[in-house]
C-alpha positions, -999 to +999 in steps of 0.1 A: +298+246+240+290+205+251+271+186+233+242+167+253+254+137+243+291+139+252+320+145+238+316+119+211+277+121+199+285+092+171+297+069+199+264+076+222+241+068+196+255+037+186+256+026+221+218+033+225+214+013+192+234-010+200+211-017+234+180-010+215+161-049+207+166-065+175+138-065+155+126-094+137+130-102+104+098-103+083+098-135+057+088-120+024+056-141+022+048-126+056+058-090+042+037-094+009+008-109+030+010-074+055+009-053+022-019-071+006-038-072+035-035-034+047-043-023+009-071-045+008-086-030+045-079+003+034-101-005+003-132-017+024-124+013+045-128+041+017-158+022-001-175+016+031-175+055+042-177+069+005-211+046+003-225+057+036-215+094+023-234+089-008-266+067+011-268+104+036-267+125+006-289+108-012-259+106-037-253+078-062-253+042-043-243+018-066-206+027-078-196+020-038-216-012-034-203-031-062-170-050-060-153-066-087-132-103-077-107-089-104-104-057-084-095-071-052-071-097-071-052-060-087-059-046-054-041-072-036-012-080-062-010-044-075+000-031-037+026-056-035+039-045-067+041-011-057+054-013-029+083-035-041+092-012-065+091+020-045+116+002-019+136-008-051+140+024-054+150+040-025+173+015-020+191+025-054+192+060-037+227+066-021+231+089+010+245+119-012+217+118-039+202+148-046+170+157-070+189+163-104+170+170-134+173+141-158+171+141-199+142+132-214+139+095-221+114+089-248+114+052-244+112+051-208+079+074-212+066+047-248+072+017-223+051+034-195+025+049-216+026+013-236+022-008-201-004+016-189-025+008-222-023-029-216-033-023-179-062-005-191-075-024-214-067-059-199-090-042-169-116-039-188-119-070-207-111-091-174-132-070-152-161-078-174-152-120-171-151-119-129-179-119-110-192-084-093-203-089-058-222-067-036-212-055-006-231-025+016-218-001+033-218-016+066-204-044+053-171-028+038-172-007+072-172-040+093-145-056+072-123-034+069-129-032+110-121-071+108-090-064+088-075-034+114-080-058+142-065-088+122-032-066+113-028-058+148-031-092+162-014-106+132+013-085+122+019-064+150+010-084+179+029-067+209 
């Protein structure tokens, strides 16, 4: 039976690749600006609508309109962070990997559980030296708003 794409499917799609426009790109600054930004609008987002959730149902207030400068600095820097290594990763993948269980690896697990103790901790004593700002409802709800509309004229402008 024929293919719908000829004889030679491999050869079609690489001519409709092959017309398809170039994209662009992306300098890293402007790539860890995009994922800083979009975690940090996300952020607003989430607090905005968990603190008009909890202001309806007459729930807790406070934990949604306080913001800690240290947690938009982790917020910011932490996204780019993960990101980065997630892509490292994938990229370490070949085309023929497959899930394969692995041996345990003891220190692989006493360096994470070791970083993730310093993170903790180094939260919680820096946390307490930034300043906590509040921000309402609204407010989160409008900037994260202002920070949809800025990634679509900034990033994604067409």
């Amino acid at each position: 039976m024929p293919s719908r794409f000829g004889e030679k499917p491999g050869d079609y799609f690489k001519a409709v690749m092959d017309s398809a426009p170039r994209r662009t790109p992306r300098s890293r600054l402007k790539n860890s600006l995009l994922i800083s930004w979009s975690a940090l609008t996300l952020l607003f987002g989430t607090m905005g609508i968990a603190g008009l959730i909890a202001q309806w149902s007459g729930g807790p207030q406070e934990i949604f309109g306080q913001l800690s400068i240290f947690t938009l600095v982790v917020v910011g820097a932490g996204s780019i962070l993960l990101v980065e290594l997630i892509m490292k990763w994938m990229t370490s993948l070949s085309e023929d990997d497959s899930p394969k269980p692995k041996t345990f690896d003891i220190k692989g697990l006493g360096i994470y559980i070791g970083i993730a103790v310093v993170a903790v901790f180094a939260g919680i004593f820096l946390d307490n030296l930034f300043p906590v700002i509040r921000v309402s409802p609204w407010v989160s709800l409008a900037l994260a708003a202002a920070g949809g509309l800025g990634l679509k004229l900034i990033f994604f402008p067409s």
